[in-house]
Structures are given as structure tokens and as C-alpha cells.
C-alpha positions in Angstrom: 0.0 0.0 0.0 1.3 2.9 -1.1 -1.1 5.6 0.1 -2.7 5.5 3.3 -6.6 6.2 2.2 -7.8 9.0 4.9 -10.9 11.1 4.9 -9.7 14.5 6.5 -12.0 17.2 8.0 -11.8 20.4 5.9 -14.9 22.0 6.9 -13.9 25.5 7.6 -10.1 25.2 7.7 -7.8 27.2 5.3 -6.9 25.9 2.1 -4.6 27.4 -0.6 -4.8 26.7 -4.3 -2.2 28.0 -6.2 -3.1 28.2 -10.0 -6.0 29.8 -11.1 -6.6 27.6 -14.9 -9.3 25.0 -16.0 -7.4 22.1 -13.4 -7.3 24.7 -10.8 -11.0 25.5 -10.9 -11.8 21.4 -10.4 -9.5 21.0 -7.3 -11.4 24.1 -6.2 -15.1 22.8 -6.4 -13.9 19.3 -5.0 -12.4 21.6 -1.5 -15.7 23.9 -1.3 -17.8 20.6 -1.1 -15.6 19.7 2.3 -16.6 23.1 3.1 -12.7 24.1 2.7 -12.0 28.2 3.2 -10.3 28.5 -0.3 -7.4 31.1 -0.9 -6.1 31.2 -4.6 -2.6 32.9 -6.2 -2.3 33.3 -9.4 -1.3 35.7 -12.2 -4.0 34.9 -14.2 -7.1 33.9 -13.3 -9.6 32.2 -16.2 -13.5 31.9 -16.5 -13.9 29.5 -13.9 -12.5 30.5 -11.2 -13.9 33.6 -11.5 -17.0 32.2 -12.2 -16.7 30.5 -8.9 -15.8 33.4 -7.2 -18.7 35.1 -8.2 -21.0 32.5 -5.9 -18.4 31.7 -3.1 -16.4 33.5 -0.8 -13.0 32.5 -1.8 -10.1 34.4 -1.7 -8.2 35.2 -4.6 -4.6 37.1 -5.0 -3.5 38.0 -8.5 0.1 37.4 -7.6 2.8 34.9 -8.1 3.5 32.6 -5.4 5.9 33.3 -2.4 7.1 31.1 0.6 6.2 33.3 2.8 2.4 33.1 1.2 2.2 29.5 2.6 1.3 30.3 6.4 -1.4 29.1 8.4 -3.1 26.6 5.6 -4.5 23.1 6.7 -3.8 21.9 3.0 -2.0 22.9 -0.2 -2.8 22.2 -4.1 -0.6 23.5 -6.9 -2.1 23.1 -10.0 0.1 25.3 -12.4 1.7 24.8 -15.6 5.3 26.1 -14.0 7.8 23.5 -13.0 9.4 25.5 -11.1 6.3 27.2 -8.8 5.1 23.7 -8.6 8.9 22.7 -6.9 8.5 26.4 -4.6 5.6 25.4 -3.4 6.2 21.9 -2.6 9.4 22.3 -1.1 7.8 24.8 1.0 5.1 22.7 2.1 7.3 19.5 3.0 9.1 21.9 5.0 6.2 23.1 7.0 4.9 19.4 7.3 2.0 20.8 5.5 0.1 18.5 3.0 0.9 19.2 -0.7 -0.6 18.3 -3.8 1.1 19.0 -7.5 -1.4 17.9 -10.0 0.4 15.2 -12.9 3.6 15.5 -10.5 3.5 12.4 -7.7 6.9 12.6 -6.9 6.2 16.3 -5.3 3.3 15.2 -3.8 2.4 13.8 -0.5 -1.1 12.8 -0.9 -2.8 12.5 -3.9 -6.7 12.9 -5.0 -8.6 9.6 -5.8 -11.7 9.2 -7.9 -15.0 10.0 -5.6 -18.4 8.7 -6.0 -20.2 11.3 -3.5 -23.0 10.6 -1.5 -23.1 12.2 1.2 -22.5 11.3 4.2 -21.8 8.2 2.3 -18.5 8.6 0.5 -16.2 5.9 -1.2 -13.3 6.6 -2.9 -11.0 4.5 -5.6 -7.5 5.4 -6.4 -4.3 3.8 -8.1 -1.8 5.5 -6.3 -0.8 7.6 -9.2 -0.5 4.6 -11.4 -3.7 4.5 -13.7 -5.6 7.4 -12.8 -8.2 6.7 -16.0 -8.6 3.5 -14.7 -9.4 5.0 -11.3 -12.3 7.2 -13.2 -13.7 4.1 -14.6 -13.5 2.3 -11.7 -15.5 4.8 -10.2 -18.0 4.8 -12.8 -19.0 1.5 -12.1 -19.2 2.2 -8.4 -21.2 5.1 -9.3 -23.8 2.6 -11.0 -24.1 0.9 -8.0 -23.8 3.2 -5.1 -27.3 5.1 -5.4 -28.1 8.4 -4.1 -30.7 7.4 -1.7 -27.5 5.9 0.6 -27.2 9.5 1.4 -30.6 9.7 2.5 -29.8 6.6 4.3 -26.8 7.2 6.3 -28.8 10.9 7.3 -32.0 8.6 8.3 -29.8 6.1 10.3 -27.7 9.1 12.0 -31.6 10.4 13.8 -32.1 7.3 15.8 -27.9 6.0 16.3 -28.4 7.3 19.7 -32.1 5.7 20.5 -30.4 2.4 19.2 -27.4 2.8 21.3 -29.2 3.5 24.4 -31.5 0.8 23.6 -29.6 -1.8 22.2 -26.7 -2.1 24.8 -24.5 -4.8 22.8 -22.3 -4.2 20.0 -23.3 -7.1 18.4 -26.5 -7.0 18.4 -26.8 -3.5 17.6 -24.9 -4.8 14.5 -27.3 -7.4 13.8 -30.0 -4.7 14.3 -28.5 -1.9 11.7 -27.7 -5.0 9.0 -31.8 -5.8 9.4 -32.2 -2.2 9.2 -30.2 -1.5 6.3 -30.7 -4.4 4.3 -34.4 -4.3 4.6 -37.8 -2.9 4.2 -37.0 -0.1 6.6 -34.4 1.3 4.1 -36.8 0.4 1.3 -39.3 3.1 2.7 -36.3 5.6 3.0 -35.7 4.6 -0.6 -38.9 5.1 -1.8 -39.0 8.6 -0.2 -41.3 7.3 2.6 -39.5 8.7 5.6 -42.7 8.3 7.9 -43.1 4.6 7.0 -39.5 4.1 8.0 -39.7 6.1 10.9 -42.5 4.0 12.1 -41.2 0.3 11.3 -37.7 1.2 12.7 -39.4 2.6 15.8 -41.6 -1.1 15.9 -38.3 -3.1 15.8 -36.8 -0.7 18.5 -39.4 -1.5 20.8 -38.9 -5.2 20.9 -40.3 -6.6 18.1 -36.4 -8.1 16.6 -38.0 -11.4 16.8 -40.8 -11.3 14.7 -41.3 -12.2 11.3 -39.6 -9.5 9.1 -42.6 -8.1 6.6 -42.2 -9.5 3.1 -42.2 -6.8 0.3 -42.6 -7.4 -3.7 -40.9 -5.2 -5.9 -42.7 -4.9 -9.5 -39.6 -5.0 -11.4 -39.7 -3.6 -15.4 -37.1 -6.0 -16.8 -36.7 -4.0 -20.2 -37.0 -5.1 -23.9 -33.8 -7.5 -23.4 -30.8 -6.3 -22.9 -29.5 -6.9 -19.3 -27.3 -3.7 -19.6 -31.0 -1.7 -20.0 -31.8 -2.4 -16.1 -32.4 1.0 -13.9 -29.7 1.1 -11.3 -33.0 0.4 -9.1 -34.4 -2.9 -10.7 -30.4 -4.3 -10.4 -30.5 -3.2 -6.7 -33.3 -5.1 -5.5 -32.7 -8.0 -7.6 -29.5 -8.8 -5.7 -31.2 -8.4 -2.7 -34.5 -10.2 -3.7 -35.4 -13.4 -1.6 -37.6 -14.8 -4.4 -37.4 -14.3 -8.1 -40.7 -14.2 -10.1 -40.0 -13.9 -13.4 -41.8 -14.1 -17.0 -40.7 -15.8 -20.5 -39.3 -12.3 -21.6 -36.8 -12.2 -18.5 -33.2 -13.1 -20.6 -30.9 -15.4 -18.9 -28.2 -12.5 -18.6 -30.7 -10.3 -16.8 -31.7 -13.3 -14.4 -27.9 -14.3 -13.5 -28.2 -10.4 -12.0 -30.3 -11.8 -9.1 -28.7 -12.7 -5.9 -26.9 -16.2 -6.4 -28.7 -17.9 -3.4 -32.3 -16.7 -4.6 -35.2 -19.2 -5.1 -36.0 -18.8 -8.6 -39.8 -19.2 -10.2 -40.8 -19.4 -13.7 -44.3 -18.5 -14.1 -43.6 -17.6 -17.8 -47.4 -17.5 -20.1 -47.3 -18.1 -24.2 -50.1 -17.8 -26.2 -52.2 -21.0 -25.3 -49.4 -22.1 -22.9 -49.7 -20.5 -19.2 -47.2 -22.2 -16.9 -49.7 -20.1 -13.9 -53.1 -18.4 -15.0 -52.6 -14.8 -13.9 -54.8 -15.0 -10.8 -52.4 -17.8 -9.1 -49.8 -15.6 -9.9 -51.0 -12.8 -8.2 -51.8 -15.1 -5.1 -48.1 -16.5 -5.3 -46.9 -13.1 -5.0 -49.0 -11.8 -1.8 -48.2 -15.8 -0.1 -44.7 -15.3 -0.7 -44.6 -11.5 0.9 -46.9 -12.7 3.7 -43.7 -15.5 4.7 -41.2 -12.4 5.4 -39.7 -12.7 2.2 -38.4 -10.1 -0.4 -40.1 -11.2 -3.7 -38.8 -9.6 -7.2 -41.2 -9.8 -9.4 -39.4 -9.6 -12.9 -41.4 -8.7 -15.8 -40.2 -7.8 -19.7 -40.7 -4.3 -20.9 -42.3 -1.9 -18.4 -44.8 -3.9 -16.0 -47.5 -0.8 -16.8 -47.6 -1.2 -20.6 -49.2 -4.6 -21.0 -47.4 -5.9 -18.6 -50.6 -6.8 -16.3 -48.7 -5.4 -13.3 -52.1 -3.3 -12.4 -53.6 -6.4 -11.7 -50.6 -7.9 -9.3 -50.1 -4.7 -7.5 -54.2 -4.7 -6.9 -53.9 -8.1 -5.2 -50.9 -7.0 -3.2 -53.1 -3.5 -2.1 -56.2 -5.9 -1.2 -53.7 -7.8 1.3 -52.0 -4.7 2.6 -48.7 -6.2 1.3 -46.4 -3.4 0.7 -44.4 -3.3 -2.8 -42.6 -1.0 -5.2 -43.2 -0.3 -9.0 -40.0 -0.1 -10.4 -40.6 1.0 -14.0 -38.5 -0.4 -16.7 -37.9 0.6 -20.8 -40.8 -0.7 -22.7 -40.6 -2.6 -25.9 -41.7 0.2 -28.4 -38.8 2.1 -26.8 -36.1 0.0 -26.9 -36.6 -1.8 -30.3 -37.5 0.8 -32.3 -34.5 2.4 -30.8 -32.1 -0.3 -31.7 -33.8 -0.2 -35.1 -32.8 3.1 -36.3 -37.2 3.8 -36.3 -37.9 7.2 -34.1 -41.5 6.8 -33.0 -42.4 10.1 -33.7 -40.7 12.4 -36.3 -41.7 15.8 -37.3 -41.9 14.9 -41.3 -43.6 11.7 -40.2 -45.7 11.2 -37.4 -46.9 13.7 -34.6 -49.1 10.9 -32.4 -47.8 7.2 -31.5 -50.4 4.6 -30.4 -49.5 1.3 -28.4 -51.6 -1.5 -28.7 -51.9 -5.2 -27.8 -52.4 -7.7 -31.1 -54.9 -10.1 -28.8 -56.8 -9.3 -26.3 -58.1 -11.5 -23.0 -60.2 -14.0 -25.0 -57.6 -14.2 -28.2 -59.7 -11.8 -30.3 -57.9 -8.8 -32.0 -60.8 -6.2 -31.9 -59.4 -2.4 -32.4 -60.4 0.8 -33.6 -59.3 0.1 -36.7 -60.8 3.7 -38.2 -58.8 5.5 -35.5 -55.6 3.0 -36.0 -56.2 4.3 -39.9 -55.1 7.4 -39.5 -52.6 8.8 -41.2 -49.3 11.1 -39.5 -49.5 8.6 -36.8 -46.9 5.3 -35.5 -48.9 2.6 -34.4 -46.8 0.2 -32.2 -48.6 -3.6 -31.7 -47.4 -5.7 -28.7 -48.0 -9.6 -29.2 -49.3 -9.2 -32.6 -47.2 -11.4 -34.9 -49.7 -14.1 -35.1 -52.3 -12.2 -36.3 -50.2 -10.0 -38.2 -51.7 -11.1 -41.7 -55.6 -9.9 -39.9 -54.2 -6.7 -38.7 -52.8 -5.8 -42.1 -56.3 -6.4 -43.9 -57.9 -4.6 -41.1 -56.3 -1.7 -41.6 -56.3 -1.4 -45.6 -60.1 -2.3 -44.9 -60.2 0.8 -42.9 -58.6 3.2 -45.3 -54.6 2.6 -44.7 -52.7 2.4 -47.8 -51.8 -1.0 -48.8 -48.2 0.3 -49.3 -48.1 2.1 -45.7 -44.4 0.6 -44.1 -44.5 -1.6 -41.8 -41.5 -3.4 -39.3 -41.4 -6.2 -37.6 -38.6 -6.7 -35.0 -37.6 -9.9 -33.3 -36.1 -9.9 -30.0 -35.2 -6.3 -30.2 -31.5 -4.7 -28.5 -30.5 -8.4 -28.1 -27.3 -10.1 -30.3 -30.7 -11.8 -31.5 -32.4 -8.6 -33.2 -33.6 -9.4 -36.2 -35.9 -6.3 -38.3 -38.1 -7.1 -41.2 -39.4 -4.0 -43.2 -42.5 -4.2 -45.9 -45.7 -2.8 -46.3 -49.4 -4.0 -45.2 -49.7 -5.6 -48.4 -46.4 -7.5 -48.1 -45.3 -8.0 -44.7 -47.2 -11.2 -43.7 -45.4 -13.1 -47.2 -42.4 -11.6 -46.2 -42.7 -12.9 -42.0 -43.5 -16.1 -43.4 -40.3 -16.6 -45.3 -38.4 -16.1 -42.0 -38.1 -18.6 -38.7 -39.1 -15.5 -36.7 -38.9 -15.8 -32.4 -40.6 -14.8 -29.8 -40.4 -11.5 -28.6 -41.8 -9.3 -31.5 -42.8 -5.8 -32.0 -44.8 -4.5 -35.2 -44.5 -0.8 -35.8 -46.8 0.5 -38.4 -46.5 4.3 -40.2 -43.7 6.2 -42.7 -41.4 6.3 -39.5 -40.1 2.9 -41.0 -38.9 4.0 -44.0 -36.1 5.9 -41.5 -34.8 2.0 -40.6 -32.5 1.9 -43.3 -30.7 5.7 -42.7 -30.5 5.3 -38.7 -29.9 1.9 -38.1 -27.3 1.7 -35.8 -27.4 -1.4 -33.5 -24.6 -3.6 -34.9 -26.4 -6.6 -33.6 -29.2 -6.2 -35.8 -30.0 -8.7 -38.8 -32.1 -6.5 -41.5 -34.4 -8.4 -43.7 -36.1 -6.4 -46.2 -39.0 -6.9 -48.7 -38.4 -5.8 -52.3 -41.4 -3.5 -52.0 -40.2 -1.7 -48.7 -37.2 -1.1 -50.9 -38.6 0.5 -53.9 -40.5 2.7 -51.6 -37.4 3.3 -49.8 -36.2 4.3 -52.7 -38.7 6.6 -53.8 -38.6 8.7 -50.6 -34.9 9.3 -51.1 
């Protein structure tokens, strides 16, 4: 170990920056966030630290740097393009046992600034000792994906009731055990949903005793996305490592399942057209029995569980039984594929409305407005609606589409699987049946499609394209 990792206290203690540039200004902002006093020498001073000084109260001395300048500061940084003030100022400093920073110089330093992901009061910081700082950064990054603001809110929740706890809970080790329940369960889920009275309340119920009850099960309505595991909201990846249970659906991708917790109990109640593995009903029961054990119960749906997802119907079983959950929303279908397909739902030379709707409905019909789905400047997007795509196309040209309106179908869309097939009504359905097409699809109907083949960008994708769609292609250019 190289470097000793430290937090020090800064908050109102004198601080000199010497350098006044672009680097200057970022060592600046990181010391007013510790609530550093800030005193800056430089010849020059550029936008941003003037900027800066315009809404703080920072000292600053067009000058150039002197020894006898270095007096009575908790902490030095010298962030200047000069050599030799960089050596001046760190000789000066090592002489006063004063700690010194020179930015892209280590061997003058003696400490050095790692990469911080800030939450406070919860901060974590990643360095290389000098030896990768860009790999730091990224390093970082990935902690930042992780490491969600609401810890903050956390560590500022737990810090109101640390003394209650410690006057309560005499033991060290069980007031460890009693912070791990309380961080690592429902309690911090309230805080995270912005329920601070809810929190208040159950942490206030375990304080008074109850430690050796049940814990209260929870479900978490989980939006899984349109495929790709890299899709997931920092949320849904958060309580799906922390999830007792998995619930999940056919549209759940192995690579966004392997993201649960390892030890998790893990059950398929995946439906297909014809083939339910649970009729909806059971699973909403499964759901509320699970939650009613103690357990923490991810329910893991494709897309976005609000856009024909049925999650209204789980969360209305779950309300009935006064089982608390979360809706954690997720990137629906029409979003993500016709993202990954180069096809903006909307466009201002194309379509100004975008309609979603499902291709069968509860008792396997496909009855639509089919005069309003007709009209034209408009995207239609159709969940579930490849195997009546050959009715939906006759439906509309019955209803006053033209035959030669663009159509796309996409198979398992942002996947290494994406395949998109572009024709028109009249065409599509010979052109589908020419290809082994696999479940998940998306239809999207309206001129947006003829964009596909400018904007497609996804390097995954497998274009398929009917002769027609090309002509017409063609045409618009």
C-alpha cells in the first residue's frame, strides 16, 4: 500500500490553491464541497475561477507565489503549468509538514486525489496510487452505477435514531445485527422510496422489541426492459441482488436473471399464447403468499410492468392484502426496439401521435379501432401481434390505410438476437413467413419505418427487407 486512504476534515479550515486555470477550478469545487475556506494565487485567473468566485467567498490574489504566502493553511494544491512554482511550493510545504498536492507531478506530492463517488455522508473513494488514474475514473464509474443516491438519505436517516439504538440496544453485536436488518431491509426500502414516515414507524416497531418477529415480506414490480441486461435501472439491479424470491416471466433473458442474488429461489411462471405455466390470478396469489412469509419477492417482468405488462392487476392483489411493494418502471418494448432499429417513433416529417396496442386481447380476439388506428401522420406500435399480423394488415387497408403504408417487424429487439423485417401491409405477412421468426416481436406500423434503413445503428441487428419496402425506400430518397 502505497497511500494511506484518509478522509480528513476540511470543513472551515484554510486551504490554498495556487493556479487559477481550467485544473485549478476542479480542485477548487472538490475543497468547497468539504466546506474548505479557499485562498487562490495566481497571475492569471480564467472563467472558472472567477466564475466561482462570483457565488463563493474565496479568496483570490493576482500574484505569483511566495514562501512566505504559505502560512497558516491546513492543505496545499498547486495546479500550475510552472515546474518550477510547482517545486517552490512543494518544497515549502514538506518543510512546514503541510500537505501538498502537485497535479500530474507524484513525486512532489504527499497525498494524492482519488476518484469519488459522493453521497453524502456516504462517500467511497478509488485510487491507483498515481498509477492508472483513468482506470481510477472508470472504476468509479462502475461504483457510481451501483452506489445510489438514496444511501445518502440513508446514512442521514440512520444518524436520527444511532443514539435511541445505542441507548436501547446495549450490545455491540446485536446493535450490529440490528443496523444489518435495518439497512438491508424494508425499513431502508421506505427511506428509498421517499417514505421517511413509514420508516420512521417500522424502525421505531423493531426498536421496541419486536427483533424477533417475522420481518414483513415486500414485492418489488420489477420492469425487466426489452432484453438487454445492460438496459436495467440502477434500481431494478439493486433489489434484484437483494430479492429473496425471483418471479419472473418468458421475456426475462438469462443475462438479466444471472443479476439476481446467487442464493435466490427462482420461479418461472412464464405465459405463451395457449401455454400458461400459472393463469394470472395464481400468480398474483403466489406473489401476496410469498410476501406474507417475510420474504423479499422480485417480481421480474419484460418491458415496463405498466404497458401490457398486467402489473395493475398484481399490485391490486398486493393492495387488497395490505402487502407493501414497489413499482420499479422499466424501458418498454416500443422504446427500446424501435430504438435499436434506427425507427424514431415520432418524427416531425412523419408522425406527430404514436399509439401502443396489444395484437390479442383476453379472450384471443384482436378487436381495435381500426378507423382510428387508420389514420394517417401517426406510428402505431402492436405488442403480441405477430400471429395475427396477416388480420391486422387487412384490417387496416379495410379501414382506409394504404396497402403500401411501411410496416416493421422486430424480433427480440437490442439483443445479439435482433432481427428487423421492413414491408408494407400488403407484403409483410409473405415476407414474415419466409423467415423462422422468435418470440419477442414488436410490429410498428406508419412512414417512420422508412427511416430504418438511414438510422440503423445497432450492430447486432439482422435486416431483412421486402423488395417493395425497398422500392418505396427508394422513392422517398
Amino acid at each position: 500500500m502505497d497511500y494511506f486512504p484518509i478522509f480528513v476534515k476540511l470543513k472551515g479550515q484554510s486551504c490554498l490553491v495556487v493556479g487559477a486555470g481550467e485544473v485549478a477550478a476542479r480542485k477548487i469545487d472538490l475543497l468547497l464541497r468539504a466546506g474548505a475556506k479557499i485562498t487562490v494565487i495566481a497571475k492569471e485567473i480564467s472563467a472558472s475561477v472567477s466564475c466561482i468566485q462570483t457565488k463563493y467567498a474565496i479568496t483570490v490574489l493576482q500574484k505569483s507565489f511566495a514562501p512566505d504566502d504559505l502560512s497558516d493553511f491546513r492543505l496545499v494544491v498547486s495546479a500550475t503549468d510552472d515546474l518550477a512554482t510547482n517545486q517552490l511550493v512543494a518544497q515549502t510545504a514538506h518543510a512546514r509538514n503541510i500537505p501538498v498536492n502537485v497535479v500530474d507531478n507524484l513525486e512532489l506530492c504527499s497525498f494524492i486525489f482519488p476518484a469519488i463517488v459522493d453521497r453524502s455522508p456516504i462517500i467511497a473513494a478509488v485510487s491507483s496510487g498515481g498509477a492508472a488514474p483513468i482506470l481510477a475514473r472508470l472504476l468509479r464509474a462502475k461504483m457510481e452505477s451501483v452506489i445510489s443516491p438514496a444511501y445518502g438519505q440513508l446514512a442521514v436517516f440512520a444518524e436520527k435514531f444511532r443514539g435511541a439504538v445505542k441507548q436501547r440496544i446495549k450490545h455491540p453485536g446485536q446493535r450490529r445485527v440490528f443496523w444489518e436488518r435495518v439497512f438491508q431491509g424494508s425499513v431502508a426500502e421506505h427511506v428509498f422510496s421517499g417514505n421517511q414516515h413509514a420508516a420512521e414507524l417500522e424502525l421505531q416497531s423493531l426498536l421496541a422489541g419486536n427483533q424477533g418477529s417475522i420481518p414483513k415480506g415486500e414485492v418489488y414490480l420489477i420492469g425487466a426492459g426489452p432484453g438487454a441486461a445492460d438496459l436495467l435501472t440502477f434500481r431494478a439491479l439493486r433489489l434484484m441482488q437483494q430479492a429473496d424470491v425471483v418471479v419472473y416471466d418468458r421475456l426475462v433473458s438469462p443475462e438479466i436473471l444471472d443479476l439476481a442474488r446467487r442464493d435466490a429461489e427462482k420461479i418461472y411462471v412464464g405465459k405463451q399464447r395457449q401455454n400458461h405455466a400459472l393463469p394470472q390470478e395464481s400468480i398474483n396469489a403466489l406473489l401476496a403468499n410469498l410476501a406474507k412469509q417475510g420474504k423479499r419477492v422480485a417480481r421480474v417482468k419484460g418491458g415496463d410492468p405498466f404497458i401490457f405488462g398486467r402489473g395493475g392487476e398484481e399490485i391490486e392483489t398486493l393492495m387488497q392484502q395490505g402487502i407493501h411493494f414497489q413499482v420499479i418502471p422499466g424501458i418498454t418494448a416500443a422504446s427500446g426496439c424501435s430504438s435499436y432499429a434506427g425507427i424514431p417513433l415520432t418524427h416531425r416529417d412523419h408522425a406527430q401521435s404514436v399509439t401502443f396496442v396489444t395484437g390479442h386481447l383476453k379472450d384471443d380476439s384482436i378487436n381495435l379501432n381500426w378507423t382510428q388506428l387508420a389514420a394517417p401522420n401517426q406510428t402505431i406500435v402492436i405488442y403480441m401481434g405477430s400471429v395475427g399480423l396477416e388480420k391486422i394488415c387487412q384490417a387496416l387497408i379495410v379501414h382506409g390505410s394504404p396497402s403500401d403504408l411501411p410496416i416493421a417487424l422486430i424480433q427480440q429487439g437490442t439483443t445479439v438476437n435482433q432481427k428487423v423485417i421492413t414491408g408494407t401491409l400488403a407484403t409483410i405477412s409473405d415476407q414474415v413467413a419466409k423467415q423462422n421468426i422468435k418470440a419477442p416481436t414488436l410490429i410498428i406500423i406508419g412512414t417512420v419505418v422508412t427511416l430504418h434503413d438511414k438510422l440503423a445503428w445497432f450492430s447486432g441487428e439482422q435486416p431483412t427487407q421486402n423488395d417493395d419496402q425497398s422500392n418505396h425506400n427508394q422513392a422517398k430518397k
